[in-house]
C-alpha positions in Angstrom: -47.8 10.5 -37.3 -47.0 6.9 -36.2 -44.4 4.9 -38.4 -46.1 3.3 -41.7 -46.5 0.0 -41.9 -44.7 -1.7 -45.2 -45.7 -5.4 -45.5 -47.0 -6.0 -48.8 -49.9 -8.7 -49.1 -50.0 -11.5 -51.7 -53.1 -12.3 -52.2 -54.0 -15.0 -54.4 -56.1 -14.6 -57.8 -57.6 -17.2 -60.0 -54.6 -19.0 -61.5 -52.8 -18.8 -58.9 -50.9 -15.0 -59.8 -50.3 -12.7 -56.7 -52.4 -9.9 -56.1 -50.4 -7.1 -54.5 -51.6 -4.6 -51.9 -51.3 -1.8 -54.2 -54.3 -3.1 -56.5 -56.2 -3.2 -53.3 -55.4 0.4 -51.5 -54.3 3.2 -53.7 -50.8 4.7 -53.6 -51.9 7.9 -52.2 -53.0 6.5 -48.6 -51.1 4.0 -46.0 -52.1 2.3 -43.0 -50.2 3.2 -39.8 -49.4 1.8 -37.1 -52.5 3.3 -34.8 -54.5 1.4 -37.0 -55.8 4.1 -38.8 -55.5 5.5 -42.7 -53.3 8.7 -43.2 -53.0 10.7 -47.0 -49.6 10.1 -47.8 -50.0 13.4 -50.3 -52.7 15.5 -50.8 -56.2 13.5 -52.1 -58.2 16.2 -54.4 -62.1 15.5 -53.6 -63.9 12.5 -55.1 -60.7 10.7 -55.1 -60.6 6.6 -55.2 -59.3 5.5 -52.2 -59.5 1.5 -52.3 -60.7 -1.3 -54.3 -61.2 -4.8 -53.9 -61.8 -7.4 -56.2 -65.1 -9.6 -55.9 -63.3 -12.6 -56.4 -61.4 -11.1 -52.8 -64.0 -10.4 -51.0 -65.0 -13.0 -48.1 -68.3 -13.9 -48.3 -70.2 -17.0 -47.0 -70.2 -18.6 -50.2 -66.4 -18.5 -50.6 -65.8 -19.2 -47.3 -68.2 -22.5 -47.1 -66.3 -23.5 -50.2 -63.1 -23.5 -48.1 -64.3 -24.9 -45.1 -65.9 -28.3 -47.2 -62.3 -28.7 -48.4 -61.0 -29.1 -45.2 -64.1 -30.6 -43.1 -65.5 -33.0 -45.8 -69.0 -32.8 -47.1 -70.6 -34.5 -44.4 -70.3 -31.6 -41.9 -73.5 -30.0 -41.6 -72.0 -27.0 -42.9 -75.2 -25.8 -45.2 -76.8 -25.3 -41.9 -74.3 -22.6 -40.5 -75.4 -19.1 -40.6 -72.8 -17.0 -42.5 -71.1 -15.3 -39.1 -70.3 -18.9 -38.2 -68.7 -19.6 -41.7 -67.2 -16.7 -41.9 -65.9 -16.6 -38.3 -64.7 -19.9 -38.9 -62.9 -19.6 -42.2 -60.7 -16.7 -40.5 -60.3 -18.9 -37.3 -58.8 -21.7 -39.6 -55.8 -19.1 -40.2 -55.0 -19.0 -37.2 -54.7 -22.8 -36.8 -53.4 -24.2 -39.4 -50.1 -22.9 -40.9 -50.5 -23.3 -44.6 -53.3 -24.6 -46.9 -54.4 -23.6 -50.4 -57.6 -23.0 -49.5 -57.1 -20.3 -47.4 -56.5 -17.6 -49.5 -57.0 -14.5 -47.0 -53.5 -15.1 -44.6 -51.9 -11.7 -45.6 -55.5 -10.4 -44.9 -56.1 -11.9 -41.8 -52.5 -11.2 -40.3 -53.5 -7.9 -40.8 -56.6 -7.4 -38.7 -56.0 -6.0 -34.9 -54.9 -8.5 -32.2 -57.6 -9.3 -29.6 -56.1 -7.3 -27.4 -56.9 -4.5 -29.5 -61.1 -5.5 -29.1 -62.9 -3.4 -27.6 -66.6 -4.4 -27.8 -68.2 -5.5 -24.8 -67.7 -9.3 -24.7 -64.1 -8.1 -25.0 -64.0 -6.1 -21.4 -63.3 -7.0 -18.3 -65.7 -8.0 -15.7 -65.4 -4.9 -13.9 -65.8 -2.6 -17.5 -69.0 -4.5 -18.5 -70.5 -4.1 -15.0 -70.2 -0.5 -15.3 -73.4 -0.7 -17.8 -75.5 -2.4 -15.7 -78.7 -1.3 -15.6 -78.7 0.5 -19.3 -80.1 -1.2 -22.5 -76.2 -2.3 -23.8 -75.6 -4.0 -20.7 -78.6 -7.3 -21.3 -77.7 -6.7 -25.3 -74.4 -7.7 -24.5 -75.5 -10.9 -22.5 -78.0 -12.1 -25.5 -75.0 -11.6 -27.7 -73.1 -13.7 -25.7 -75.4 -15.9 -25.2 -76.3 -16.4 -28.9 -72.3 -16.7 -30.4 -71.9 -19.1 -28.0 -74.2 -21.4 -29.2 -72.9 -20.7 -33.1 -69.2 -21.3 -31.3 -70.1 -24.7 -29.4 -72.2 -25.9 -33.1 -69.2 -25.4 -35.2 -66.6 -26.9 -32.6 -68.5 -29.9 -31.7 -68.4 -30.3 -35.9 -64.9 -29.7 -36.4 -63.6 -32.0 -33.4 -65.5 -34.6 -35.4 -63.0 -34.1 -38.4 -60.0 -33.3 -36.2 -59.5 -33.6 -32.4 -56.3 -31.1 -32.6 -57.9 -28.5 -34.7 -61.1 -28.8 -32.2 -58.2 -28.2 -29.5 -57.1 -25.5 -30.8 -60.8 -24.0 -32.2 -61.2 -21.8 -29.1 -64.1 -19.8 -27.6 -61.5 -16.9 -27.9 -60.3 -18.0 -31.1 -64.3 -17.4 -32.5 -65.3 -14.4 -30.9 -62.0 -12.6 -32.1 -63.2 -13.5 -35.7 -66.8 -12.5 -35.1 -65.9 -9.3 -33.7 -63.7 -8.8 -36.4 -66.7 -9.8 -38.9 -69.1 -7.1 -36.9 -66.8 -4.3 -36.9 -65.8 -4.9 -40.3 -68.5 -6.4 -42.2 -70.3 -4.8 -45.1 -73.4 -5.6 -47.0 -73.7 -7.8 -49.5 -75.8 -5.6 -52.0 -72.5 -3.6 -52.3 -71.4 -6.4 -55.2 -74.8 -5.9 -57.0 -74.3 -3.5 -59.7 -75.8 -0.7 -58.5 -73.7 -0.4 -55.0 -75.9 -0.2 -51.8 -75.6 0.2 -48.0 -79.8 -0.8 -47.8 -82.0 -3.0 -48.8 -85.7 -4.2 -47.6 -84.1 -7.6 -47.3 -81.3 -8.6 -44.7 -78.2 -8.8 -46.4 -75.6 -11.1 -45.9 -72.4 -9.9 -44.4 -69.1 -9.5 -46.5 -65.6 -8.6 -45.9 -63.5 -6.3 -48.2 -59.9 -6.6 -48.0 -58.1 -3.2 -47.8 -61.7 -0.9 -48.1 -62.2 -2.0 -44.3 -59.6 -0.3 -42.8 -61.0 2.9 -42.8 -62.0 4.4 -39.4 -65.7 6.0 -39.2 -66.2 9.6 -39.6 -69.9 10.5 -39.4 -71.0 12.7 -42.1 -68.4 12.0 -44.4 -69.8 11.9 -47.5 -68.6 8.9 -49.7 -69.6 6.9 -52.5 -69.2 2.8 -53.5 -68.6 2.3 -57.3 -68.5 -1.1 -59.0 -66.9 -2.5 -62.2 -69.4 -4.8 -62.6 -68.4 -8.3 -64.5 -67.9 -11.6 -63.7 -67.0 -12.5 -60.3 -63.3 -14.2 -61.2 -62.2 -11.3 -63.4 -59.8 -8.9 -61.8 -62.1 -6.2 -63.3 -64.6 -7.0 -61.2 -64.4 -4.6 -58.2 -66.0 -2.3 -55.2 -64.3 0.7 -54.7 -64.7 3.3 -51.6 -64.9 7.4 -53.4 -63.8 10.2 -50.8 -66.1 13.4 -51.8 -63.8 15.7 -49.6 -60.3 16.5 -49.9 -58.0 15.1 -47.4 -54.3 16.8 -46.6 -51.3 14.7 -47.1 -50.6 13.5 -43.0 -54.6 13.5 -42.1 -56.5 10.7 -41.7 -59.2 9.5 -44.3 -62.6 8.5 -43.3 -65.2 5.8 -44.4 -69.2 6.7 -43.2 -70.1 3.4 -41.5 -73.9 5.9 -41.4 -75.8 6.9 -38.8 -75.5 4.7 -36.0 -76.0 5.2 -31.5 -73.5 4.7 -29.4 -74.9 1.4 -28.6 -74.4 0.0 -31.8 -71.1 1.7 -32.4 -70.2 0.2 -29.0 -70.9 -3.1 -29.5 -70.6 -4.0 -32.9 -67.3 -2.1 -33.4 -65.7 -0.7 -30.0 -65.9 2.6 -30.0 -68.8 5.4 -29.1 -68.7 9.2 -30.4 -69.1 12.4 -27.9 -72.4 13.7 -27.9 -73.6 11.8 -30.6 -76.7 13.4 -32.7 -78.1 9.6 -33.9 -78.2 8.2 -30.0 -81.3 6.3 -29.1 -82.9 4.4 -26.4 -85.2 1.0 -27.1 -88.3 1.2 -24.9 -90.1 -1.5 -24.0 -93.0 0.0 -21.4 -94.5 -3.1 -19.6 -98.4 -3.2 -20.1 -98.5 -2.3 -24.0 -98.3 -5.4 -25.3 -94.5 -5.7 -24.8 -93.9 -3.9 -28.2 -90.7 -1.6 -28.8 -89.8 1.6 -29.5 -86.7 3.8 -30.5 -86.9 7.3 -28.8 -84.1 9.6 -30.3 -82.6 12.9 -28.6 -85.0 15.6 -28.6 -87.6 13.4 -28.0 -87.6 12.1 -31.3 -89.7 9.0 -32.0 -91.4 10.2 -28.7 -95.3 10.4 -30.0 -94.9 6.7 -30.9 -94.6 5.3 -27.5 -96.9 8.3 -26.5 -99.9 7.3 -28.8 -99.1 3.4 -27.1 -99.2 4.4 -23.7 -102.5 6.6 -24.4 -104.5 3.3 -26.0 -103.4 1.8 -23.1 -105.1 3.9 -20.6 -108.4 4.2 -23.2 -108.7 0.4 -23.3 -110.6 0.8 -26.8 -108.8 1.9 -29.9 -112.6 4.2 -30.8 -112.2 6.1 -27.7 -112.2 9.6 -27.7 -109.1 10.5 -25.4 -110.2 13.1 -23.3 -108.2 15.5 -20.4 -108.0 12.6 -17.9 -106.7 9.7 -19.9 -104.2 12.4 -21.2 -103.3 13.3 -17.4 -102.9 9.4 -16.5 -101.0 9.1 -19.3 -98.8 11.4 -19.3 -98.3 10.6 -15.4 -97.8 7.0 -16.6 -95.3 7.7 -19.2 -93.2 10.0 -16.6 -92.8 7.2 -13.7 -91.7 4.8 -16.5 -89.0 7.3 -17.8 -88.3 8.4 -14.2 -87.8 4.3 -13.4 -85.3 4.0 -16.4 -83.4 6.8 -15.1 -83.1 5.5 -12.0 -81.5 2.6 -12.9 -79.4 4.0 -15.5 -75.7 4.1 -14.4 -73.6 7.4 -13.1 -70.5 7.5 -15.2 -69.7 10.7 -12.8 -67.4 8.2 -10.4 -66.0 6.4 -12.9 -62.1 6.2 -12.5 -59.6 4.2 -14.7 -57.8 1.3 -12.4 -56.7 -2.1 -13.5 -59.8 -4.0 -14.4 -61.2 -0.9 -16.0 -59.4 0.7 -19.1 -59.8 5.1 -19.9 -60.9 4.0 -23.7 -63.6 1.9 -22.1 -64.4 5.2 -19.4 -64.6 7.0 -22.6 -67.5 4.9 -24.5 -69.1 4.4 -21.0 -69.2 8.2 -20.3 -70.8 9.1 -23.5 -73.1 6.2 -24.1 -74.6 6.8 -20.4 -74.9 10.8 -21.2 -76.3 10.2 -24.2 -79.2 7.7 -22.9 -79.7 10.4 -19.5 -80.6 12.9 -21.8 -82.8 11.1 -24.5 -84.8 10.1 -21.1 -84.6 13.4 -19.7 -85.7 14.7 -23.0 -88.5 12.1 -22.8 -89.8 13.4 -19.6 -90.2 16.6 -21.3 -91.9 15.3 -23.4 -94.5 13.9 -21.7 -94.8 17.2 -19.8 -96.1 18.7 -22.5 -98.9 16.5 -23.2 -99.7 16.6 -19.2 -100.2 20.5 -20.4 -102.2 19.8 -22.9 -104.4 17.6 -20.8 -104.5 20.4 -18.5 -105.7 22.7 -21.2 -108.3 20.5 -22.4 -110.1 20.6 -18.6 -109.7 24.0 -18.6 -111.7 24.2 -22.2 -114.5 22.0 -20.5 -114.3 24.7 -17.4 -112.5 22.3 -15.4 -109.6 23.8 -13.3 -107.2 21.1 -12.2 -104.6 21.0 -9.7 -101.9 18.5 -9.8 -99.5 17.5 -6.5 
């Protein structure tokens, strides 16, 4: 096991008391130095790994409250969405050595170095061209393309206040603290007093000291309790429940849910082997450019099939009959088969110095994962070719196909 970190944070509470660590993660567990959360004795199941106060937590709210103090009330500030707040509360601990209004320093020293990063607007040229051609290669441009306009908003507002701080307010600088925010964000329905992961709405993004340093462990079932009060008392909290028992020396787990590779990948930097929740997004050009999310085995598959279908009746009262299901089903393979083609071989791959093994790793099972939801796809529609086939051969119709 890798040494154990000791630094003790100090946060700071209303009236000013500290805070230590240990009423944010509980005795038994300890962050090493791999980044990762070991038992330091044996943790019976259903036991209380972390808590975090609510007046802790880092939300937009608190952290526009600190940014007015230091940009004044005439930055358009109301107008930021809460990743730029956010972002740019935790960039402002990095540039400025020591105001009261940043409360989260112990917190913030804590997170991983961008070195550490590995989400796709953190490799290299050469890493991020390896997913050229797939589905995470153009989400990775838009998300580029879209923090880059929140970064150049909130530096063209903060080299208004201060031309040194706007100096040192970095394109870097932001999309470490986003990246952090992404990989580490949780919902804010988890401070409502019945704790949730969902909701119909969008929620906002929040950051819990301490509870977010658990890596993801799919499956693992856990639980987020509340002592529910008024946001400045202590009492207040969110606390993270581990339903199985963990061994003193193994790591403990959070459930981030059931995510793809390509979200794992590029909201938090790392992809799972063969993982059961992979999907694809199709978009199939000629059905009204709408979107679907095709699973392994083909799941989600009779959505884009009943699409491509309507598309070769032309009238949603049609009767479908053996040929529209032939020329769809011929439709829906050459669209699959085109995907494939373009998807990229992760068979000669090799680790060199602009491409890193972890990123070979998240590349090799994201790509295997896609090649055989699309392969699974194809199967798919070879079924309903068959059934097509079968309904000509009701009507005394033998067909032959090349």
């Amino acid at each position: 096991m890798a040494a154990i970190f000791t630094r003790r944070f100090s946060f700071l509470k209303a009236g000013g008391l500290p805070m230590s660590v240990s009423q944010l993660v509980e005795s038994t567990i300890q962050v090493d130095a791999g980044f990762s959360v070991v038992a330091s004795q044996d943790l019976p199941p259903d036991s209380k790994i972390a808590s975090c106060p609510f007046q802790l937590v880092v939300t937009k709210d608190s952290a526009l409250v600190a940014l007015r103090t230091l940009l004044g009330d005439a930055t358009p500030l109301q107008s930021w969405s809460p990743r730029q707040l956010i972002s740019s509360y935790l960039c402002f601990h990095w540039i400025i050595a020591d105001d009261s209004s940043l409360k989260h320093r112990p917190y913030v020293d804590s997170l991983p170095s961008r070195d550490k990063l590995r989400t796709p607007l953190h490799f290299t040229p050469k890493e991020l061209e390896l997913f050229r051609g797939s589905n995470l290669y153009g989400a990775t441009l838009d998300r580029e393309r879209d923090w880059r306009v929140e970064y150049e908003q909130c530096h063209a507002a903060i080299a208004n206040v201060k031309e040194e701080w706007g100096n040192q307010f970095t394109w870097e600088l932001f999309l470490t603290a986003a990246t952090h925010l992404s990989s580490r964000a949780f919902p804010s329905t988890l401070m409502s007093e019945t704790p949730s992961l969902t909701s119909p709405t969008d929620p906002e993004p929040i950051l819990l000291p301490g509870v977010d340093s658990l890596n993801h462990a799919r499956g693992a079932p856990v639980s987020w309790v509340s002592s529910y009060g008024p946001i400045t008392s202590p009492e207040s909290t969110i606390s993270l429940v581990l339903h199985n028992a963990v061994a003193a020396g193994e790591e403990a787990f959070n459930n981030y849910g059931a995510k793809p590779n390509s979200e794992l990948i590029l909201g938090y930097g790392f992809s799972l082997p063969d993982n059961p929740d992979d999907t694809i997004v199709l978009k199939l050009g000629g059905v009204e450019g709408k979107k679907w999310e095709v699973g392994r085995a083909a799941r989600g598959a009779e959505q884009v099939w009943e699409g491509v279908l309507a598309m070769m009746l032309g009238s949603p009262d049609a009767e479908p009959t053996y040929e529209n299901y032939l020329d769809a089903a011929a439709a829906l393979t050459e669209m699959v088969e085109t995907l494939l083609d373009k998807l990229p071989h992760a068979s000669a791959v090799e680790v060199d110095a602009g491409i890193r093994e972890d990123v070979v790793g998240m590349f090799s099972a994201y790509v295997k994962g896609q090649r055989e939801i699309l392969e699974s796809l194809i199967a798919f529609a070879r079924s309903k070719e068959e059934m097509g086939i079968d309904m000509a051969r009701e009507e005394g119709i033998e067909v032959v196909l090349d």
